[in-house]
Kinemage of the C-alpha trace (Angstrom):
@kinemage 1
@onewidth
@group {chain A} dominant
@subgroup {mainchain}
@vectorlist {calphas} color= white
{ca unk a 1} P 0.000 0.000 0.000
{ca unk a 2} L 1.203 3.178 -0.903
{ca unk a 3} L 0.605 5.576 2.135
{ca unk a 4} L 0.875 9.210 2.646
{ca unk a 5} L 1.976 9.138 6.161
{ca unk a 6} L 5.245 7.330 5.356
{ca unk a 7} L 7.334 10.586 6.457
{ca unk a 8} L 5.982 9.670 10.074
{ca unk a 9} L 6.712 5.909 9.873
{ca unk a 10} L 9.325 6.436 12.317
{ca unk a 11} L 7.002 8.252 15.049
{ca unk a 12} L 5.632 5.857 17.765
{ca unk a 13} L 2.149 4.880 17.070
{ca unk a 14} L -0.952 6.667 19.179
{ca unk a 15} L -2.686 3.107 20.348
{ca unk a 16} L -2.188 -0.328 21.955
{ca unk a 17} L -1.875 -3.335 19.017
{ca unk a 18} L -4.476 -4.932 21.595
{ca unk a 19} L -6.729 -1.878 20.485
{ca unk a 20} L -6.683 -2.655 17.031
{ca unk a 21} L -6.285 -6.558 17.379
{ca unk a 22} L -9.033 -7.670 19.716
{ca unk a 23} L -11.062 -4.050 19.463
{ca unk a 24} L -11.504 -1.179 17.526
{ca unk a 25} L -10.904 2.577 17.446
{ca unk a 26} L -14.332 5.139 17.164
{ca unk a 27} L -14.055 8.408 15.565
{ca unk a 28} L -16.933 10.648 14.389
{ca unk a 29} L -16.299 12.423 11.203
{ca unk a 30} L -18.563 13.904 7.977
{ca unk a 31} L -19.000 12.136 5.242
{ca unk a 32} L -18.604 13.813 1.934
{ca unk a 33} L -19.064 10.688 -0.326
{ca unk a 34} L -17.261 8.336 -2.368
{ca unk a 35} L -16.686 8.748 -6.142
{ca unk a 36} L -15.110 6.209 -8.838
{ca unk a 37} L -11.347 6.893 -9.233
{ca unk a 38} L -8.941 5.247 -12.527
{ca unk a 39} L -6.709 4.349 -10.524
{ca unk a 40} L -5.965 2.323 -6.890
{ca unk a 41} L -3.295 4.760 -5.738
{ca unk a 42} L -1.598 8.466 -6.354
{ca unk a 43} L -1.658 11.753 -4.568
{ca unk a 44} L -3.172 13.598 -7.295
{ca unk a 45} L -6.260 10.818 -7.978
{ca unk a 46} L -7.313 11.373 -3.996
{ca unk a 47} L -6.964 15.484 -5.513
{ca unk a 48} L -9.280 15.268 -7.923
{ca unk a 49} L -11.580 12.968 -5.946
{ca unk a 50} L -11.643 15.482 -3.239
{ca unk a 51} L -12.158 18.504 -5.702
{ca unk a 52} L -15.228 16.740 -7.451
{ca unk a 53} L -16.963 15.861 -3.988
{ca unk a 54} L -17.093 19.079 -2.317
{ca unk a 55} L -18.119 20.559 -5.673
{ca unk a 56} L -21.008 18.043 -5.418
{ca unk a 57} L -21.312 18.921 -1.208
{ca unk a 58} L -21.285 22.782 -2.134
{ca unk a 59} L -24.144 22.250 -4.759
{ca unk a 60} L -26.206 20.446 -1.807
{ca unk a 61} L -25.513 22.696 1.048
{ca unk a 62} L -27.113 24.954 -1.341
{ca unk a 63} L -30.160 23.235 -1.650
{ca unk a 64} L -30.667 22.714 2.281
{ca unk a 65} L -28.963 19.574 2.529
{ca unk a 66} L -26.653 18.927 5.640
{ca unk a 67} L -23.260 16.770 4.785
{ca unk a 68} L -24.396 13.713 7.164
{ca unk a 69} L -22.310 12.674 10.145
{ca unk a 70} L -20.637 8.695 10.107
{ca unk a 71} L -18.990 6.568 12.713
{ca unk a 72} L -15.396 5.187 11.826
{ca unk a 73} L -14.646 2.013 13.546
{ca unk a 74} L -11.070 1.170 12.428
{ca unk a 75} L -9.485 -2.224 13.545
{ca unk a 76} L -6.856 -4.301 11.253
{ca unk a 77} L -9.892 -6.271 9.558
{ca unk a 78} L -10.774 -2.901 8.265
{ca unk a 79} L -12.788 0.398 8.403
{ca unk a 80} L -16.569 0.346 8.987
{ca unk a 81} L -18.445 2.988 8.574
{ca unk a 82} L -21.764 3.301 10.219
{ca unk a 83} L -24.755 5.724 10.905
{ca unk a 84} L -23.784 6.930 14.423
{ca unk a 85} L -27.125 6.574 16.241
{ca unk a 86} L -28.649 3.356 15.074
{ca unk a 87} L -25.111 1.916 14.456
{ca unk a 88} L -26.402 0.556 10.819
{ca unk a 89} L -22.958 -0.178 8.627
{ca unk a 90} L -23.100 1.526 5.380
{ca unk a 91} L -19.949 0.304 3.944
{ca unk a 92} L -17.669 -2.253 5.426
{ca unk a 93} L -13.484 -1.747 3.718
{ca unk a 94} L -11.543 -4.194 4.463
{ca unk a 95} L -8.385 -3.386 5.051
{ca unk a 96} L -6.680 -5.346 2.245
{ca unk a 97} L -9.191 -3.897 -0.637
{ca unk a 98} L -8.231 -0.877 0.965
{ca unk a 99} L -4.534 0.477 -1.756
{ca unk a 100} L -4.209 4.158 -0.491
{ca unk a 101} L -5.276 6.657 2.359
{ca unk a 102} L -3.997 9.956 3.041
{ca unk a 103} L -4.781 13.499 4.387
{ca unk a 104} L -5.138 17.118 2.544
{ca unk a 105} L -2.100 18.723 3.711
{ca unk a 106} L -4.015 21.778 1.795
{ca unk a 107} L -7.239 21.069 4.359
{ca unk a 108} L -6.094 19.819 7.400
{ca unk a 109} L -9.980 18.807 8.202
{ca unk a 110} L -9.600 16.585 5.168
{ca unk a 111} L -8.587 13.018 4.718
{ca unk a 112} L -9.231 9.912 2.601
{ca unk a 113} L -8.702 6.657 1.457
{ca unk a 114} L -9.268 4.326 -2.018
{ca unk a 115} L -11.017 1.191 -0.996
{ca unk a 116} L -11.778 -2.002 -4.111
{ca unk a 117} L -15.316 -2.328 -4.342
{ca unk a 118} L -15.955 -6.251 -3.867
{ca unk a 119} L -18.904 -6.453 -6.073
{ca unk a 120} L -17.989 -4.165 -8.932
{ca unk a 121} L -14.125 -4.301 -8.424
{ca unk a 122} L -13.968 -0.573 -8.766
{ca unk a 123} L -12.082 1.643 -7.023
{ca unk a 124} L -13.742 4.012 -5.154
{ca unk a 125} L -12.536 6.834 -3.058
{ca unk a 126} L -14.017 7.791 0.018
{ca unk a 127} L -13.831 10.968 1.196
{ca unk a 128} L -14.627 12.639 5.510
{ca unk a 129} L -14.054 15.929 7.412
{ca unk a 130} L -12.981 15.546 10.313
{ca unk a 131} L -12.207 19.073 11.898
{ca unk a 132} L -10.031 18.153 14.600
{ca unk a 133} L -8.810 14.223 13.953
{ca unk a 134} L -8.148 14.254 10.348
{ca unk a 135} L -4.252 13.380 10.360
{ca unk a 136} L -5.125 11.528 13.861
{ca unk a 137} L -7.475 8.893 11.656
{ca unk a 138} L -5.383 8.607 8.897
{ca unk a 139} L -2.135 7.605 11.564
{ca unk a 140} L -4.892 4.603 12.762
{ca unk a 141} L -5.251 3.335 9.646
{ca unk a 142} L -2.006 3.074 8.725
{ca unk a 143} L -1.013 1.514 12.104
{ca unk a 144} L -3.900 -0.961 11.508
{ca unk a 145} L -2.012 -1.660 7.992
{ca unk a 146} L 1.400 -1.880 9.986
{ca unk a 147} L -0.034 -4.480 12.875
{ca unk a 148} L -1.861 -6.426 9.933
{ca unk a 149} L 1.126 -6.981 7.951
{ca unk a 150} L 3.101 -8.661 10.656
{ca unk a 151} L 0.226 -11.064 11.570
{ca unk a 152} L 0.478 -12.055 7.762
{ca unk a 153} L 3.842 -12.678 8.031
{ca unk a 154} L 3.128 -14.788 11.195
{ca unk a 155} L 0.738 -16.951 9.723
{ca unk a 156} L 2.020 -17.754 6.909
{ca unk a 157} L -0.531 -15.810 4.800
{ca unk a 158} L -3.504 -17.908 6.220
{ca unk a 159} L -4.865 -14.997 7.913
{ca unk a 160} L -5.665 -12.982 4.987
{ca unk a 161} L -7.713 -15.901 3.814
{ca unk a 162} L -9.578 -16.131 7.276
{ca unk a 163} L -10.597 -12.796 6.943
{ca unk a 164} L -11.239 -12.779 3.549
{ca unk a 165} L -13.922 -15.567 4.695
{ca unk a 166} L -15.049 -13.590 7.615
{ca unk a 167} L -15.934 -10.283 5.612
{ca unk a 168} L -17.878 -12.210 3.276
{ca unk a 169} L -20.122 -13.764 5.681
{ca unk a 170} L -20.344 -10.321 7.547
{ca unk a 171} L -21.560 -8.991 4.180
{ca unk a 172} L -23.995 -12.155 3.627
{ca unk a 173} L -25.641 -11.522 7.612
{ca unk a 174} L -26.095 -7.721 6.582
{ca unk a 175} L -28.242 -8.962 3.544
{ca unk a 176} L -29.943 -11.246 5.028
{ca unk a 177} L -30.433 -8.833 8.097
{ca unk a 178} L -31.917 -6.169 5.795
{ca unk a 179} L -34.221 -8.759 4.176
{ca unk a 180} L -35.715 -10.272 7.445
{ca unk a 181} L -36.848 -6.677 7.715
{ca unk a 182} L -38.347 -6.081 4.519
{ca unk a 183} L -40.001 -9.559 5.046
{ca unk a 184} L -41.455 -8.351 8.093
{ca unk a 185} L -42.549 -5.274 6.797
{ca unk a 186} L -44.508 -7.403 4.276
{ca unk a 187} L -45.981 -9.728 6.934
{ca unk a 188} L -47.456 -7.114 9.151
{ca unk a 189} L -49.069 -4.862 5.872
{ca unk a 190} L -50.938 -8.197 4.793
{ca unk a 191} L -52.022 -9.222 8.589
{ca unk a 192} L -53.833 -5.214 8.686
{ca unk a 193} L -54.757 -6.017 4.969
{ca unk a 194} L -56.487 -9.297 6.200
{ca unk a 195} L -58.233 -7.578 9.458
{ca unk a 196} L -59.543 -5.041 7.010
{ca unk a 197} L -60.938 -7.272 4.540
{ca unk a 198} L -62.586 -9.588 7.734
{ca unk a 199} L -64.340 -6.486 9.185
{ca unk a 200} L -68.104 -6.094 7.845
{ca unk a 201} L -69.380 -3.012 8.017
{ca unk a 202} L -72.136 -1.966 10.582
{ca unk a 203} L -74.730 -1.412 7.600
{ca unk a 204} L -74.028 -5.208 5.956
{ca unk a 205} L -74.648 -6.582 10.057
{ca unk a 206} L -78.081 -8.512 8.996
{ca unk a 207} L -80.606 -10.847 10.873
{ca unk a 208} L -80.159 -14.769 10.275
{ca unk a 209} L -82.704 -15.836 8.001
{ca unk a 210} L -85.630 -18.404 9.715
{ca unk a 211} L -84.706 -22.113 8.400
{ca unk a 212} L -86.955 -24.039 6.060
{ca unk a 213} L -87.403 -27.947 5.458
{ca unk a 214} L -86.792 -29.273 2.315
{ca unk a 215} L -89.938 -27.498 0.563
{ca unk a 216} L -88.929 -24.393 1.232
{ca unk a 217} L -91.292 -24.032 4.311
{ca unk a 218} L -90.787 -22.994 7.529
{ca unk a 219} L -91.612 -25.958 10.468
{ca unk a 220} L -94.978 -25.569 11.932
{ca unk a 221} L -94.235 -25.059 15.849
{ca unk a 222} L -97.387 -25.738 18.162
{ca unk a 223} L -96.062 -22.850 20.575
{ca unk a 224} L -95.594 -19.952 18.240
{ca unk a 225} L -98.134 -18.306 16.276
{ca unk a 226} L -98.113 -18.332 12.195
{ca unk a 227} L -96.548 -15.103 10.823
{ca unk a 228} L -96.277 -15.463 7.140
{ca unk a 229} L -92.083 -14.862 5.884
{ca unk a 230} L -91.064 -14.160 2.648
{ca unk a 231} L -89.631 -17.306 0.736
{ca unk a 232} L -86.159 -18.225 0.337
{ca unk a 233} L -86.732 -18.519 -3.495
{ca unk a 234} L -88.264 -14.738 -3.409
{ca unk a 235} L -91.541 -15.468 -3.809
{ca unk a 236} L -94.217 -13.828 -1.297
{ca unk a 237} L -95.912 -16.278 1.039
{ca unk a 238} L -99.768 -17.349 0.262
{ca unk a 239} L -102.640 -15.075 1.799
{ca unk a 240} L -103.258 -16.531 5.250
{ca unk a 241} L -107.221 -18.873 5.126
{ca unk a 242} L -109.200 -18.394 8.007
{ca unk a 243} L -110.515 -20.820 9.463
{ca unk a 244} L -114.659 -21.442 9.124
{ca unk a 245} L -116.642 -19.210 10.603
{ca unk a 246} L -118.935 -22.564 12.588
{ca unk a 247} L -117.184 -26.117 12.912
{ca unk a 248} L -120.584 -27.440 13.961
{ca unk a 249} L -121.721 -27.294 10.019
{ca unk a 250} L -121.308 -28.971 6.938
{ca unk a 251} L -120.191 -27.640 3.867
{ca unk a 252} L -123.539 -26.686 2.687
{ca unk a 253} L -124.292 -24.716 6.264
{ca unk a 254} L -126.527 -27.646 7.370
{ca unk a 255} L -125.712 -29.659 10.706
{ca unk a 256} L -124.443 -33.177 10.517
{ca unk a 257} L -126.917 -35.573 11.139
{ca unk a 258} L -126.771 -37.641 14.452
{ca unk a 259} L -129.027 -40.580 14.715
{ca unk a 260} L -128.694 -40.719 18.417
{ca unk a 261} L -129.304 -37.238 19.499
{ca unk a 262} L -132.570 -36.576 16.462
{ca unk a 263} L -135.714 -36.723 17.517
{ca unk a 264} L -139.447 -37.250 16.760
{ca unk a 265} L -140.095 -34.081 15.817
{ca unk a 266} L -136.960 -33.339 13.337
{ca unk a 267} L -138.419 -34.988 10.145
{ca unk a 268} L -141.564 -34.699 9.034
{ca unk a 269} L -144.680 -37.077 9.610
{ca unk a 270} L -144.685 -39.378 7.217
{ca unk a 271} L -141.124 -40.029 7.111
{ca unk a 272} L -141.321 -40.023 11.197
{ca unk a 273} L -143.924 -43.129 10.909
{ca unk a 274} L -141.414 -45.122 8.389
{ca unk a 275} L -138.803 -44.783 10.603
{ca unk a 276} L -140.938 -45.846 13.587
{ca unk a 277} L -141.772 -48.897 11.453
{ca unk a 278} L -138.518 -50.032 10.839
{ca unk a 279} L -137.894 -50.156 14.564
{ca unk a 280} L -140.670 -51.540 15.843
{ca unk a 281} L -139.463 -54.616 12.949
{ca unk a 282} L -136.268 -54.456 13.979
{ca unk a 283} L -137.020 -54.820 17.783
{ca unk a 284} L -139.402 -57.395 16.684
{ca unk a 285} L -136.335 -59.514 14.878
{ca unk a 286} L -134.302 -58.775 17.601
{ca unk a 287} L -136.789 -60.896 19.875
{ca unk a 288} L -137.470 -63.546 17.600
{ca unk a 289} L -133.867 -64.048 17.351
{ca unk a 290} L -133.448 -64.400 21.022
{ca unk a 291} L -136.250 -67.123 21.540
{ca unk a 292} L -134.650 -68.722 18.602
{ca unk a 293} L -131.156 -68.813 20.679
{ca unk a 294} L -133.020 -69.591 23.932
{ca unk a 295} L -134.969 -72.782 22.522
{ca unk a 296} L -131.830 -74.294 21.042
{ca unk a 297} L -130.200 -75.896 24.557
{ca unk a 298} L -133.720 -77.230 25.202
{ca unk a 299} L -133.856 -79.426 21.842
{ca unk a 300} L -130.145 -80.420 22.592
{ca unk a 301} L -131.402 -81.867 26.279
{ca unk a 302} L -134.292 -83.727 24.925
């Protein structure tokens, strides 16, 4: 890596390797942007990086727009950079994508670095203001790059692989973390969708309509009285028949005749001396039967 801050290589470094091993170090800076650069390295590509950004910043303060504040976390995997209150990363360089970093001994608030992009393998340089740690952060980065080196050289070259592993399954749990959230977005818009759609309104809220056998009638019930109900099938009910004015008649008006209860005087004379004809014969028969019946064990005896 070719480094800017090689004139202070000699000067003893600001933090612990413990710091930058096992930890990191925070610092709070602005964020101007990043921009694509040609090439990975050079003192005048950072130059022209920084010239085009705070062209772009100027053009936006104009408009209202604040440059937006960023937490660096440097350690020797890298340099995260994150939203500083909900801690979100919004880029994650790691340190061995990461070919050139320097400060603007013209600006001492500014400082940058050129970082390969792992998905389009551009090189893209990024771009803070810091007003009071600008030559501070650059110094941590290039001690992170100093400490790193020697643990390559320890393991053999192993470690870069290891870490080479690790940011990619960082990257892979961001994604995934970002679309558990989307997915729950989702969930909880169709579960209000659903409560929506299951909610009648107080206008549609309707009476159960009475039940009805078979032929479309509703069962006679000995307890409650007959109240004619529109059909199921649309059609209005029949016009209620009440019932006959007299039970005690016929169908012509006349009462039924009762042979028992009638007496001399319901039928006229001559029919009234027929009838007591036939039942003076019939009590007649009745008698001559009996002797008949009664003389029949005396024959058997003799």
């Amino acid at each position: 890596m070719n480094r800017a801050f090689n004139r202070k290589k000699d000067k003893t470094w600001m933090h612990t390797p413990e710091a930058l091993a096992k930890h990191y170090i925070p610092y709070n800076a602005k964020f101007l942007g990043n921009t694509e650069v040609e090439a990975p390295k050079g003192t005048e590509v950072v130059k022209d990086a920084v010239r085009k950004l705070k062209f772009q910043r100027h053009i936006k303060k104009s408009e209202g727009q604040k440059i937006p504040k960023v937490e660096l976390q440097i350690s020797i995997y890298g340099v995260k950079i994150l939203e500083p209150k909900t801690k979100e990363v919004q880029h994650n360089c790691q340190l061995h994508r990461i070919s050139f970093c320097a400060d603007d001994k013209t600006d001492k608030r500014i400082f940058t670095f050129i970082c390969k992009d792992s998905e389009s393998n551009k090189h893209l340089c990024y771009v803070f203001d810091s007003e009071k740690c600008a030559e501070e952060i650059t110094l941590t980065i290039g001690q992170a790059f100093d400490l790193a080196y020697k643990k390559f050289l320890e393991s053999g070259g192993k470690d870069v692989e290891t870490r080479k592993q690790i940011g990619t399954l960082q990257k892979r749990i961001q994604e995934l973390e970002t679309e558990n959230t989307e997915l729950k977005k989702q969930l909880q818009d169709l579960e209000e969708q659903l409560m929506i759609a299951h909610v009648p309104p107080a206008s549609s809220v309707s009476q159960k309509p009475q039940s009805t056998d078979i032929f479309d009638m509703v069962p006679f019930s000995p307890v409650a009285p007959l109240v004619p109900t529109r059909a199921s099938n649309g059609c209005p009910p029949p016009p209620p028949t009440s019932p006959p004015p007299d039970i005690n008649k016929d169908l012509f008006g006349a009462e039924p005749f009762d042979p028992f209860t009638c007496g001399a005087a319901d039928f006229p004379p001559d029919i009234q001396s027929k009838l007591d004809e036939m039942q003076e014969g019939f009590k007649m028969g009745l008698t001559l039967e009996g002797a008949v019946f009664s003389l029949d064990p005396l024959d058997s005896r003799c």
